[in-house]
N, CA, C, O and CB atoms as a CASP TS submission, in Angstrom:
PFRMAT TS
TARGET T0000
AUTHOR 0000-0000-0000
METHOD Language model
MODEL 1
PARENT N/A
ATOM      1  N   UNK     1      32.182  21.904 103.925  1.00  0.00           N
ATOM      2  CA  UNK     1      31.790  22.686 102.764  1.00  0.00           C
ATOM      3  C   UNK     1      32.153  21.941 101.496  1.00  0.00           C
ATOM      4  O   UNK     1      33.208  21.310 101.440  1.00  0.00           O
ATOM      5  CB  UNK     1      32.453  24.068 102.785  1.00  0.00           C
ATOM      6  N   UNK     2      31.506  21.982 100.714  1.00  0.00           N
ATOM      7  CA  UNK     2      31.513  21.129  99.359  1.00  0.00           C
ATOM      8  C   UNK     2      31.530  22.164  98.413  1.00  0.00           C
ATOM      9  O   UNK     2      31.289  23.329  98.730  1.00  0.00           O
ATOM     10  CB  UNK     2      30.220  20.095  99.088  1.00  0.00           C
ATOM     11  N   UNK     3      31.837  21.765  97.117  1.00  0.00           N
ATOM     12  CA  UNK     3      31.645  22.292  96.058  1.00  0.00           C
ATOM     13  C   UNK     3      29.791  22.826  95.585  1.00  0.00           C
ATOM     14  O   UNK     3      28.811  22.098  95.427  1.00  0.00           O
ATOM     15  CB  UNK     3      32.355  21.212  95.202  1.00  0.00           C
ATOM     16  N   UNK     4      29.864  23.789  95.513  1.00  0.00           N
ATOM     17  CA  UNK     4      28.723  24.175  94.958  1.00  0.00           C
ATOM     18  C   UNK     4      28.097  23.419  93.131  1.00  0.00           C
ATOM     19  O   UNK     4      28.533  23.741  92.025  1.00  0.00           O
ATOM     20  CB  UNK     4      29.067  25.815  94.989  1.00  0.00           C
ATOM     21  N   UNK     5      27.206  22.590  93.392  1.00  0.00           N
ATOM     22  CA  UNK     5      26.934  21.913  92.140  1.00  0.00           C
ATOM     23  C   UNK     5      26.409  22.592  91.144  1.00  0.00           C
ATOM     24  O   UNK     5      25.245  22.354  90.822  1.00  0.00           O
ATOM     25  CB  UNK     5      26.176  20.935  92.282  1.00  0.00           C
ATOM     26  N   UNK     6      27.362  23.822  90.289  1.00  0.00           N
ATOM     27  CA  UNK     6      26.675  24.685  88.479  1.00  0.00           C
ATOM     28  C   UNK     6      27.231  23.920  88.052  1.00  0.00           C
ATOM     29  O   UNK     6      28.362  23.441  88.137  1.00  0.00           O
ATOM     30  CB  UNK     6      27.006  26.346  87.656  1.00  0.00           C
ATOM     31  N   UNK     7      25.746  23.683  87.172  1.00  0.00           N
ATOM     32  CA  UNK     7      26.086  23.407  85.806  1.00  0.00           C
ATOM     33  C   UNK     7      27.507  24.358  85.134  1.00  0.00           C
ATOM     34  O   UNK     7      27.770  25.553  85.271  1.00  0.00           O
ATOM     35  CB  UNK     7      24.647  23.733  84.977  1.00  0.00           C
ATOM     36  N   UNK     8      28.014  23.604  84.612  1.00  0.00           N
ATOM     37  CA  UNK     8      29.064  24.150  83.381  1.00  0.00           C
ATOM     38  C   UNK     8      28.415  25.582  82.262  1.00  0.00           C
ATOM     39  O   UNK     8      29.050  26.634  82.198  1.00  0.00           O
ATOM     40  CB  UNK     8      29.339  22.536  82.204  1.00  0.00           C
ATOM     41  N   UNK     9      27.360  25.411  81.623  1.00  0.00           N
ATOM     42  CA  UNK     9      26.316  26.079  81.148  1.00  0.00           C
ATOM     43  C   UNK     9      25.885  27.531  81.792  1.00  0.00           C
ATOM     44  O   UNK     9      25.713  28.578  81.169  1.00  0.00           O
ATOM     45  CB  UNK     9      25.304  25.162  81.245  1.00  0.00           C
ATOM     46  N   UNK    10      25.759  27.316  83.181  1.00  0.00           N
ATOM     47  CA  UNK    10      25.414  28.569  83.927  1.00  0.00           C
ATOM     48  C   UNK    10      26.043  29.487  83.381  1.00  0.00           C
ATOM     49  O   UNK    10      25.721  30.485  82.735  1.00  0.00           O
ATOM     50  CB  UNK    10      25.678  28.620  85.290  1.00  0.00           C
ATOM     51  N   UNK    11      27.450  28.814  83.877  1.00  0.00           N
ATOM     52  CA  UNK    11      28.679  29.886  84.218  1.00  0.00           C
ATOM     53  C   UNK    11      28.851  30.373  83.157  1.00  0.00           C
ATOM     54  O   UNK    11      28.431  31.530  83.157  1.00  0.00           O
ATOM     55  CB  UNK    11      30.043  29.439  84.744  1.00  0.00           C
ATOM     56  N   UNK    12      29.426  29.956  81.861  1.00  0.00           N
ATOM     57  CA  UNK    12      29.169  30.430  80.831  1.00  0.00           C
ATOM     58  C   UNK    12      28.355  31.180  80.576  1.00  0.00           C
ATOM     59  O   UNK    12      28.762  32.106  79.873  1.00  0.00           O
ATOM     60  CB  UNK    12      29.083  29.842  80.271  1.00  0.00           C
ATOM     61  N   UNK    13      27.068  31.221  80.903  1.00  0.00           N
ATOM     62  CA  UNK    13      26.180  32.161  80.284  1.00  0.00           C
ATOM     63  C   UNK    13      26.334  33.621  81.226  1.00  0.00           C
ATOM     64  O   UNK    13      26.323  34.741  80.715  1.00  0.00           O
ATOM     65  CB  UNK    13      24.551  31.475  80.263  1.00  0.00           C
ATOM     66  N   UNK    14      26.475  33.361  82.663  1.00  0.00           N
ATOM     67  CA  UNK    14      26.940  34.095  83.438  1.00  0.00           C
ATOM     68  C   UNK    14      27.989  34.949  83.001  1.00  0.00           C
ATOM     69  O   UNK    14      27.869  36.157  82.801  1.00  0.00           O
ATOM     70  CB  UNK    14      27.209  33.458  84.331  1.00  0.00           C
ATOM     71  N   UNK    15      29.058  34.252  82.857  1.00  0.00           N
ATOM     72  CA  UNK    15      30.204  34.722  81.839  1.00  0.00           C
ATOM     73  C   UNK    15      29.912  35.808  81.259  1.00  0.00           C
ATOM     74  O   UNK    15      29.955  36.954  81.705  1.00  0.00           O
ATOM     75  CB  UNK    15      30.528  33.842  80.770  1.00  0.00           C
ATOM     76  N   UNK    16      29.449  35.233  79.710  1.00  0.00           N
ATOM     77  CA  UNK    16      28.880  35.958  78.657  1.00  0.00           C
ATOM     78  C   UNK    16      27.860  37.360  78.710  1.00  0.00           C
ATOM     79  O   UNK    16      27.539  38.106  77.784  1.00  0.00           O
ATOM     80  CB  UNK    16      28.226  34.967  78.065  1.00  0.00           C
ATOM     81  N   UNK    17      27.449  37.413  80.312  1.00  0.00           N
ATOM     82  CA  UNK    17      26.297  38.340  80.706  1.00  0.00           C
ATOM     83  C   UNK    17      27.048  39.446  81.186  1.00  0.00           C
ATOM     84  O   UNK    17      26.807  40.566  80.736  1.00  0.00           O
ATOM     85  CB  UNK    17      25.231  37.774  81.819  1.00  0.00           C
ATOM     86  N   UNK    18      28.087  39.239  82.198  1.00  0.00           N
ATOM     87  CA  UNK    18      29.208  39.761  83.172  1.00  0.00           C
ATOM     88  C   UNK    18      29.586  40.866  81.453  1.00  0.00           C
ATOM     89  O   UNK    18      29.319  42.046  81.226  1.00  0.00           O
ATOM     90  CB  UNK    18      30.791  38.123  84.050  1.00  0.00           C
ATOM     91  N   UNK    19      30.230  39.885  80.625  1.00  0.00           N
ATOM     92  CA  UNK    19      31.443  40.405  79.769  1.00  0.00           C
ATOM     93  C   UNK    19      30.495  41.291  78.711  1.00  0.00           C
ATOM     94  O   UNK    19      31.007  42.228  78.099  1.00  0.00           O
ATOM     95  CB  UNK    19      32.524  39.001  78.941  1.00  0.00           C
ATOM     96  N   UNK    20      29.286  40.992  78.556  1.00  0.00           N
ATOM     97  CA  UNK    20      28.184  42.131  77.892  1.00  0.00           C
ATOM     98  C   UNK    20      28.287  43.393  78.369  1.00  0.00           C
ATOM     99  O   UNK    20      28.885  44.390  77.962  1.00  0.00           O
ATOM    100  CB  UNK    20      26.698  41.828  78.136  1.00  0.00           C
ATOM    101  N   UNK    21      27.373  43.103  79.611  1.00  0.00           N
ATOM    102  CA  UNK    21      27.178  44.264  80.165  1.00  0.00           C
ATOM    103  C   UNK    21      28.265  45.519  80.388  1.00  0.00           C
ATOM    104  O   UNK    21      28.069  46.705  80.122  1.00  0.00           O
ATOM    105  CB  UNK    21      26.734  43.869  81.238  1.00  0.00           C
ATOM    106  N   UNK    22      29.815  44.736  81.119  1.00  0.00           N
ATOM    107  CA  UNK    22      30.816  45.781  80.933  1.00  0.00           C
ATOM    108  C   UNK    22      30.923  45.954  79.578  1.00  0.00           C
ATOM    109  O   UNK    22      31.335  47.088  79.331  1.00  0.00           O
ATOM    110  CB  UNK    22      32.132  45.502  81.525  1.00  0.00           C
ATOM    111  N   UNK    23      30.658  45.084  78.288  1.00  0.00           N
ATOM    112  CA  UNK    23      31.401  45.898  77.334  1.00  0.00           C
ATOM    113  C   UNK    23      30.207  47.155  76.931  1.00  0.00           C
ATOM    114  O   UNK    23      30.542  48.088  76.201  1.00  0.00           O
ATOM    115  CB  UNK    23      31.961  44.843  75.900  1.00  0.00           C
ATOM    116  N   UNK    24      29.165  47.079  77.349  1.00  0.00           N
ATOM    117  CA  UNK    24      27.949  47.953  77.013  1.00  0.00           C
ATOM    118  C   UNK    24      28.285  48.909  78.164  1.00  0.00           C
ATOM    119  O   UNK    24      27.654  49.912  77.828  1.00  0.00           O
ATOM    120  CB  UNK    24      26.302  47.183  77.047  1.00  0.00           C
ATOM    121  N   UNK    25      28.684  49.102  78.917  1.00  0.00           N
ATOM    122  CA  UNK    25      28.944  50.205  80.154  1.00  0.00           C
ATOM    123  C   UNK    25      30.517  51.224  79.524  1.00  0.00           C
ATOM    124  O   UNK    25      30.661  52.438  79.380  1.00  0.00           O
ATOM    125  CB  UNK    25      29.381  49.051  82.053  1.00  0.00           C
ATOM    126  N   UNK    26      31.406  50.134  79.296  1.00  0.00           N
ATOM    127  CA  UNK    26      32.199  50.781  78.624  1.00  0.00           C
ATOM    128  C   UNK    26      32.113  51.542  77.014  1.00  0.00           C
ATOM    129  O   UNK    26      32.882  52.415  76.613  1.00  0.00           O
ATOM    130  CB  UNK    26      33.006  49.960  78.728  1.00  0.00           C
ATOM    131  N   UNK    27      31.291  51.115  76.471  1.00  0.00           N
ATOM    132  CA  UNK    27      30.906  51.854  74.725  1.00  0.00           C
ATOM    133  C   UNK    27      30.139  52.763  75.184  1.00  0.00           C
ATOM    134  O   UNK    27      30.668  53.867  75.055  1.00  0.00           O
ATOM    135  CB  UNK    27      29.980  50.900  73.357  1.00  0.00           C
ATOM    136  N   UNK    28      29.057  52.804  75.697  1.00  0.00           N
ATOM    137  CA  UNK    28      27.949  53.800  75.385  1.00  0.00           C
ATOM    138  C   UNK    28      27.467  54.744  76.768  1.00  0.00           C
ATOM    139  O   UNK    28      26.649  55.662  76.718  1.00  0.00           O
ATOM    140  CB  UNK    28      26.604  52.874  74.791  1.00  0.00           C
ATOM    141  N   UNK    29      28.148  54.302  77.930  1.00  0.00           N
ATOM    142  CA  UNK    29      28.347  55.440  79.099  1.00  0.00           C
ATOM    143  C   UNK    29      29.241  56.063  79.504  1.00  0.00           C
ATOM    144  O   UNK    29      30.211  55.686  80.162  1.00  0.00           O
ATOM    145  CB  UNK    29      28.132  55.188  80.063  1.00  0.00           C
ATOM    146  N   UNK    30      28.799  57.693  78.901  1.00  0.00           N
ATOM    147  CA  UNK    30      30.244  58.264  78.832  1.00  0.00           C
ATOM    148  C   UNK    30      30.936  58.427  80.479  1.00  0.00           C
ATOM    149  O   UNK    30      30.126  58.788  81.334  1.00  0.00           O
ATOM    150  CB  UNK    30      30.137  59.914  77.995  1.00  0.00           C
ATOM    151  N   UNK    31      32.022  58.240  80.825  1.00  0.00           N
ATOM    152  CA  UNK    31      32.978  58.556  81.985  1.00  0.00           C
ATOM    153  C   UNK    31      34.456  58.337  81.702  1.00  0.00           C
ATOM    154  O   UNK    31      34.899  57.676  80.763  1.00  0.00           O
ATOM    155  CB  UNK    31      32.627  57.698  83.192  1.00  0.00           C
ATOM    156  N   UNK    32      35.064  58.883  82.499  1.00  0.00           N
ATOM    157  CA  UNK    32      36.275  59.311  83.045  1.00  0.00           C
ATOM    158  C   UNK    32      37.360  57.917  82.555  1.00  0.00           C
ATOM    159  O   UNK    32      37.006  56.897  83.147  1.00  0.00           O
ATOM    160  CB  UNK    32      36.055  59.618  84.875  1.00  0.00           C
ATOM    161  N   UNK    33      38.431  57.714  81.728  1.00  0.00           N
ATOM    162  CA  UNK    33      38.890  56.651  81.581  1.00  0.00           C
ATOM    163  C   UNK    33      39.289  55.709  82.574  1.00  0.00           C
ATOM    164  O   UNK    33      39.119  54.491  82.527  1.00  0.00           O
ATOM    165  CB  UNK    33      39.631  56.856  80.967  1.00  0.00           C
ATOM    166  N   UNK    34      40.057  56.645  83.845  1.00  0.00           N
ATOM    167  CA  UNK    34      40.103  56.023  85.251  1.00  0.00           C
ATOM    168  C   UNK    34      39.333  55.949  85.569  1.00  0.00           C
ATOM    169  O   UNK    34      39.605  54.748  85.564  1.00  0.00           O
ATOM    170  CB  UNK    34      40.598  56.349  86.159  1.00  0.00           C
ATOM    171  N   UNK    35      38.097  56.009  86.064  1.00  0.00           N
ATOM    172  CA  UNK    35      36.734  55.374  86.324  1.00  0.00           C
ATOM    173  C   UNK    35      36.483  54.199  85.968  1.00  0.00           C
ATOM    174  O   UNK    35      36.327  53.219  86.698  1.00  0.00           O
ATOM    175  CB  UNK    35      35.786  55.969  85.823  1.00  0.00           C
ATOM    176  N   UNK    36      36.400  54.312  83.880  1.00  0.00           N
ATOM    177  CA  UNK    36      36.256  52.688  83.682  1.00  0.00           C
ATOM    178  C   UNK    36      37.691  51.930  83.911  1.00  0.00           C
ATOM    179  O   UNK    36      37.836  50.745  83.609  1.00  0.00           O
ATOM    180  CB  UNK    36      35.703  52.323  82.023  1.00  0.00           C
ATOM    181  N   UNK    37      38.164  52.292  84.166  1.00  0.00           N
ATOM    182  CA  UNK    37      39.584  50.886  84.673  1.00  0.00           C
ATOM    183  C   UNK    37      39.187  50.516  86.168  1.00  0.00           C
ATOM    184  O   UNK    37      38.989  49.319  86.374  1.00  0.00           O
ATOM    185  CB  UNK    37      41.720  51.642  84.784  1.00  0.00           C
ATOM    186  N   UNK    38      39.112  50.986  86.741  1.00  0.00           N
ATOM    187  CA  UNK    38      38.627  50.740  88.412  1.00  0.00           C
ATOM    188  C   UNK    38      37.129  49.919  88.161  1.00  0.00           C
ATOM    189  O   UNK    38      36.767  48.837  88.625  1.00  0.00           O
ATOM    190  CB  UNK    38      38.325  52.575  89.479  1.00  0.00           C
ATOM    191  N   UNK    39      36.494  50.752  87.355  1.00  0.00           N
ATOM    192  CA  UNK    39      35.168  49.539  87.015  1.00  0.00           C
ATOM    193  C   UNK    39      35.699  48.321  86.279  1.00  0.00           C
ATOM    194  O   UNK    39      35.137  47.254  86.524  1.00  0.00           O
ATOM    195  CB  UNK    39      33.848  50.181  85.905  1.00  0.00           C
ATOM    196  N   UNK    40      36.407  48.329  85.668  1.00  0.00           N
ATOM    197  CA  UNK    40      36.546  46.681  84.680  1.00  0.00           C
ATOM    198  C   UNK    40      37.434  46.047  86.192  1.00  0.00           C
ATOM    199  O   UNK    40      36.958  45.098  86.815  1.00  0.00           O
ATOM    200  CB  UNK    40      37.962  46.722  82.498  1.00  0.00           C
ATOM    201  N   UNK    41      38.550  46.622  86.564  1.00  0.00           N
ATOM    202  CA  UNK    41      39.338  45.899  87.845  1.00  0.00           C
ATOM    203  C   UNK    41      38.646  45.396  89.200  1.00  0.00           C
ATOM    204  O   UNK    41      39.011  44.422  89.857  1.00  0.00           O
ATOM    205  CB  UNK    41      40.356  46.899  88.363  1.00  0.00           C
ATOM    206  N   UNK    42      37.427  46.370  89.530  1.00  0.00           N
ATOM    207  CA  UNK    42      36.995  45.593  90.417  1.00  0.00           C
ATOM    208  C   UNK    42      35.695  44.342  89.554  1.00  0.00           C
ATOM    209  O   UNK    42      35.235  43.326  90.076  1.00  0.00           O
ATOM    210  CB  UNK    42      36.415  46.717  91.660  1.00  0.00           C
ATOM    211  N   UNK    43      35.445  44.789  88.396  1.00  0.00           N
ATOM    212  CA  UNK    43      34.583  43.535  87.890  1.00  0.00           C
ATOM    213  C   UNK    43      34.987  42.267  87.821  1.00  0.00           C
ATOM    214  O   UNK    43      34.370  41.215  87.989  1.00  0.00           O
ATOM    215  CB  UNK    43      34.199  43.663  86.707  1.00  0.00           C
ATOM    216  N   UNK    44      36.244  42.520  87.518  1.00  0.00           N
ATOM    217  CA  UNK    44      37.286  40.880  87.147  1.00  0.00           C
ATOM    218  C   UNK    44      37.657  40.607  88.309  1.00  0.00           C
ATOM    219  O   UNK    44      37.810  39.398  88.482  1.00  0.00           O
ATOM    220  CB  UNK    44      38.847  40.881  86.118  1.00  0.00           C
ATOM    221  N   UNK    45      37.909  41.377  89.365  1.00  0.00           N
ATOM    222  CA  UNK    45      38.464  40.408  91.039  1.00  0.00           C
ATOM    223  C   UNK    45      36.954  40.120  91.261  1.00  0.00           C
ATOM    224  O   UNK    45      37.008  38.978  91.718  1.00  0.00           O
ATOM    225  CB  UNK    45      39.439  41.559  92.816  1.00  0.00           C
ATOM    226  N   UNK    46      35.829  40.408  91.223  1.00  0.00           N
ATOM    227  CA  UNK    46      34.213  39.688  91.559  1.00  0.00           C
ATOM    228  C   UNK    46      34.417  38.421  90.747  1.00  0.00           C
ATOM    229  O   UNK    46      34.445  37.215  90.990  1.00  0.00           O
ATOM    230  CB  UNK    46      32.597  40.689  90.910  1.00  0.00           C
ATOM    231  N   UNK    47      34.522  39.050  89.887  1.00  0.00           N
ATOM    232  CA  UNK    47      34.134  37.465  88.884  1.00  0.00           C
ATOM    233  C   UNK    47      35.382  36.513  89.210  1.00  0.00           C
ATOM    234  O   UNK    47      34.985  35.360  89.041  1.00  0.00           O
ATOM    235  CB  UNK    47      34.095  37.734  86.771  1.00  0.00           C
ATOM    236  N   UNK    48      36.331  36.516  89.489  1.00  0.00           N
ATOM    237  CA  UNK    48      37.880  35.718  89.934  1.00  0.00           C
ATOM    238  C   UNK    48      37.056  35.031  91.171  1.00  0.00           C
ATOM    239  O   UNK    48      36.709  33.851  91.139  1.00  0.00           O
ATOM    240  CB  UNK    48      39.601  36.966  90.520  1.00  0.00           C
ATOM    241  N   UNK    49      36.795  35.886  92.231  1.00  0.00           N
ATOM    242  CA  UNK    49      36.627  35.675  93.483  1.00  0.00           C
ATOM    243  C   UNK    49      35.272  34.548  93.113  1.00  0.00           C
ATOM    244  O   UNK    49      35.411  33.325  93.103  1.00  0.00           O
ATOM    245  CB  UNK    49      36.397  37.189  94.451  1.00  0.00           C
ATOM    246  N   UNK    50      34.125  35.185  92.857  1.00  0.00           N
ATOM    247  CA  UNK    50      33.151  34.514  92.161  1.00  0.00           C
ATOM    248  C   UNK    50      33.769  32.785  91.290  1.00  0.00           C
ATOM    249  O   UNK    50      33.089  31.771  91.448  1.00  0.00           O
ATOM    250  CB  UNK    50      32.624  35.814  91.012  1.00  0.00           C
ATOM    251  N   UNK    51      34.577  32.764  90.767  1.00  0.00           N
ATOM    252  CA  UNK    51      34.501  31.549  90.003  1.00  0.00           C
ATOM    253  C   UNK    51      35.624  30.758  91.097  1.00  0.00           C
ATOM    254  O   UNK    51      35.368  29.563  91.240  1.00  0.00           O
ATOM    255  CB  UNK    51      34.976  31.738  88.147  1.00  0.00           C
ATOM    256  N   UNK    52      36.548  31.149  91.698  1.00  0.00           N
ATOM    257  CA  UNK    52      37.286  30.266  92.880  1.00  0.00           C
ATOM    258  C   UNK    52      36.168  29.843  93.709  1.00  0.00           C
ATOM    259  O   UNK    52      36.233  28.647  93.991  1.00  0.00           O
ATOM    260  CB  UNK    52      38.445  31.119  93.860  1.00  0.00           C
ATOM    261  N   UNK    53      35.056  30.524  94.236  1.00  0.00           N
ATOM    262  CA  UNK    53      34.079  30.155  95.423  1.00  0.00           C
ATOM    263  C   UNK    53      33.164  28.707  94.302  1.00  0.00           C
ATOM    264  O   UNK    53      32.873  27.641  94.844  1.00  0.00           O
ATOM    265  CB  UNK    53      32.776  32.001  96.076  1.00  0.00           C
ATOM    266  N   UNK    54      32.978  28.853  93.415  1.00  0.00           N
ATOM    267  CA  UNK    54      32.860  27.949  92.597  1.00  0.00           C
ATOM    268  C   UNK    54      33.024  26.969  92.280  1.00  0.00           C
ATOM    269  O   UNK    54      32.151  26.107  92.185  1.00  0.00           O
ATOM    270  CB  UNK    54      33.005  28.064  92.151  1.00  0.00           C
ATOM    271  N   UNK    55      34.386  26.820  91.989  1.00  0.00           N
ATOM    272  CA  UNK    55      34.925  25.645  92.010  1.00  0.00           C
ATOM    273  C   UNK    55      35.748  25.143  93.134  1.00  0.00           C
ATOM    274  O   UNK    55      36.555  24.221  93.019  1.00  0.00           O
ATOM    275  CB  UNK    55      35.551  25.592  91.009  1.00  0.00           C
ATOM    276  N   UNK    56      35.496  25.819  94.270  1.00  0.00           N
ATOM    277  CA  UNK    56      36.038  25.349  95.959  1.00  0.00           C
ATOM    278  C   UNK    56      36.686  25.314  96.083  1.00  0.00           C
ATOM    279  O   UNK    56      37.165  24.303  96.596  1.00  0.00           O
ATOM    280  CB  UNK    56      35.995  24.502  96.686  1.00  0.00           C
ATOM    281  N   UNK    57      37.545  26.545  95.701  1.00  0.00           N
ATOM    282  CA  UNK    57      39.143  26.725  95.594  1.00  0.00           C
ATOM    283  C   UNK    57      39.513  28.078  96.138  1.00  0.00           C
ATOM    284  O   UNK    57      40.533  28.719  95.882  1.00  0.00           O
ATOM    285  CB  UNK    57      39.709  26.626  94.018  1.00  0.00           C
ATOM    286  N   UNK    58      38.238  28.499  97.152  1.00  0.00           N
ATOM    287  CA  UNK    58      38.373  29.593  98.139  1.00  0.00           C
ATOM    288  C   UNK    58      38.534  29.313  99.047  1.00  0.00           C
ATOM    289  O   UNK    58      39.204  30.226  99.530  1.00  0.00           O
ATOM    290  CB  UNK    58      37.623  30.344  98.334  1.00  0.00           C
ATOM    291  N   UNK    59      38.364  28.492  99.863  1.00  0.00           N
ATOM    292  CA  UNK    59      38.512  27.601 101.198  1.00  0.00           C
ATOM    293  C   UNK    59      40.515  27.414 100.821  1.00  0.00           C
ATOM    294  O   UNK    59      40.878  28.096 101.779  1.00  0.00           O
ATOM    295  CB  UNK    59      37.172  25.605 101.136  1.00  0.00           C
ATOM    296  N   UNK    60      41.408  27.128 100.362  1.00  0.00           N
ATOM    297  CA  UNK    60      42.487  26.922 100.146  1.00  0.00           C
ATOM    298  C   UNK    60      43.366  28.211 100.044  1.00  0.00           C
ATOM    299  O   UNK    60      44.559  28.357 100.311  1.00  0.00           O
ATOM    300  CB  UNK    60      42.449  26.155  99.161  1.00  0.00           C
ATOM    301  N   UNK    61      42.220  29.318  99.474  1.00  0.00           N
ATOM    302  CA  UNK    61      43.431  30.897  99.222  1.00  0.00           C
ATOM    303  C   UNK    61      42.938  31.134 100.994  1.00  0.00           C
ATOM    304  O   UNK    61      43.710  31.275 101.942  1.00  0.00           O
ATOM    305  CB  UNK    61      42.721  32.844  97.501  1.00  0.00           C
ATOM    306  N   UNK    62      41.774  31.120 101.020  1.00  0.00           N
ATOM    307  CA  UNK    62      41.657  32.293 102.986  1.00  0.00           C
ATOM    308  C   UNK    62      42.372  31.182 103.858  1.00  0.00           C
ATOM    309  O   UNK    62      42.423  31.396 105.069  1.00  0.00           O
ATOM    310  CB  UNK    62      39.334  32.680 104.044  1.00  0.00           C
ATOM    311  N   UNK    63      42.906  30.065 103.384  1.00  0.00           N
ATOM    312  CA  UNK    63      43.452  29.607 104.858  1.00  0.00           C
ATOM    313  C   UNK    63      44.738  29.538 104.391  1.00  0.00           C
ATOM    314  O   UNK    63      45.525  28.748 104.913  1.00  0.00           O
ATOM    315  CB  UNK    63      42.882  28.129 105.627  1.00  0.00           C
ATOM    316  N   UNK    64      45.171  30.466 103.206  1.00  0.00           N
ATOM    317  CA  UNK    64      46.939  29.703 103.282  1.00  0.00           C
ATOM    318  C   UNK    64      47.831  31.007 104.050  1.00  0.00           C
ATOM    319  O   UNK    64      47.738  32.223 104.215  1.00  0.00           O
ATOM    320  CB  UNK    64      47.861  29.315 101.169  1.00  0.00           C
ATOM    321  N   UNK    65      48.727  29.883 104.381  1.00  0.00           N
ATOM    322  CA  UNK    65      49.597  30.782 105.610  1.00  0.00           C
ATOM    323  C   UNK    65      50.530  30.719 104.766  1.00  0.00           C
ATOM    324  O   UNK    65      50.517  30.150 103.674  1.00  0.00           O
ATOM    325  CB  UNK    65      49.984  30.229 107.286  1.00  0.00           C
ATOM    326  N   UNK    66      51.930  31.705 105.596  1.00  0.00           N
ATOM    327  CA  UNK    66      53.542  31.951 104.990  1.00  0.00           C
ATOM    328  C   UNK    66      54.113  31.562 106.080  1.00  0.00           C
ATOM    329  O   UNK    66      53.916  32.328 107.022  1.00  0.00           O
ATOM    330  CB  UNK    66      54.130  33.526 104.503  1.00  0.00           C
ATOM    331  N   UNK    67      54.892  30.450 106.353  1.00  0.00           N
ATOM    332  CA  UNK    67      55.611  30.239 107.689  1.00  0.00           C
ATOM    333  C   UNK    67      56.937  30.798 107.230  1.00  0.00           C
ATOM    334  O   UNK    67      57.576  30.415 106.251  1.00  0.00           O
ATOM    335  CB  UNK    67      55.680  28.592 108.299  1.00  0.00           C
ATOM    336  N   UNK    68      57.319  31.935 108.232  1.00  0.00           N
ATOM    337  CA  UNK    68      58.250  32.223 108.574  1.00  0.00           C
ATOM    338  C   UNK    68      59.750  32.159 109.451  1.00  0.00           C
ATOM    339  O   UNK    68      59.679  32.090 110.678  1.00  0.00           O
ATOM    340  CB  UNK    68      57.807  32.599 108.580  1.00  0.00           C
ATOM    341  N   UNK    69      60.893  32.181 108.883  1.00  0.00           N
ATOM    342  CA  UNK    69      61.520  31.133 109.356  1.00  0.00           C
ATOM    343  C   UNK    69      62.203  32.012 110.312  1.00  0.00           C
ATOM    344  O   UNK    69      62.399  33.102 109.773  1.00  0.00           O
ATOM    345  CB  UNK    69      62.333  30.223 108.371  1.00  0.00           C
ATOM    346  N   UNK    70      62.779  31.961 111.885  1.00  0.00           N
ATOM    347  CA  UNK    70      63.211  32.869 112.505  1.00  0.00           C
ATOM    348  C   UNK    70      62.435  32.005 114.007  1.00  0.00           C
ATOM    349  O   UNK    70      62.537  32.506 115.127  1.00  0.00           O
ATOM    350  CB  UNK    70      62.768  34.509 111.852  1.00  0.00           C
TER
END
C-alpha cells in the first residue's frame, strides 16, 4: 500500500468545504446543543481519520501494539 497521490490543493479545498458546511449546519439549523457537539466530534474524527489515510499514516495507528510486560 502506498501513499495515495492528492494534490496538496485538493485537500485544502476539501478542508475549506468540510469546515463550510459544518459552520453553515451549525448557524442556520436549528438543534439541540448536544446534537451539534456530537455532529462537529464525529466530523473532526472523519476528517482526522480521513487525512491519516492520506498521508499513510493509517497503516502505522491499526497495527500498533502495547507489549505487555508479565
Amino acid at each position: 500500500m502506498g501513499i495515495v497521490q492528492t494534490p496538496l490543493v485538493q485537500i485544502l479545498i476539501a478542508l475549506i468545504v468540510v469546515g463550510v458546511l459544518l459552520w453553515l449546519v451549525n448557524n442556520f439549523i436549528p438543534m439541540a446543543g448536544s446534537i451539534k457537539s456530537i455532529l462537529n466530534a464525529v466530523v473532526i474524527i472523519v476528517v482526522v481519520v480521513w487525512l491519516l489515510n492520506i498521508f499513510g499514516l493509517m497503516h502505522y495507528i491499526t497495527n500498533f501494539h502495547v507489549n505487555r510486560a508479565g
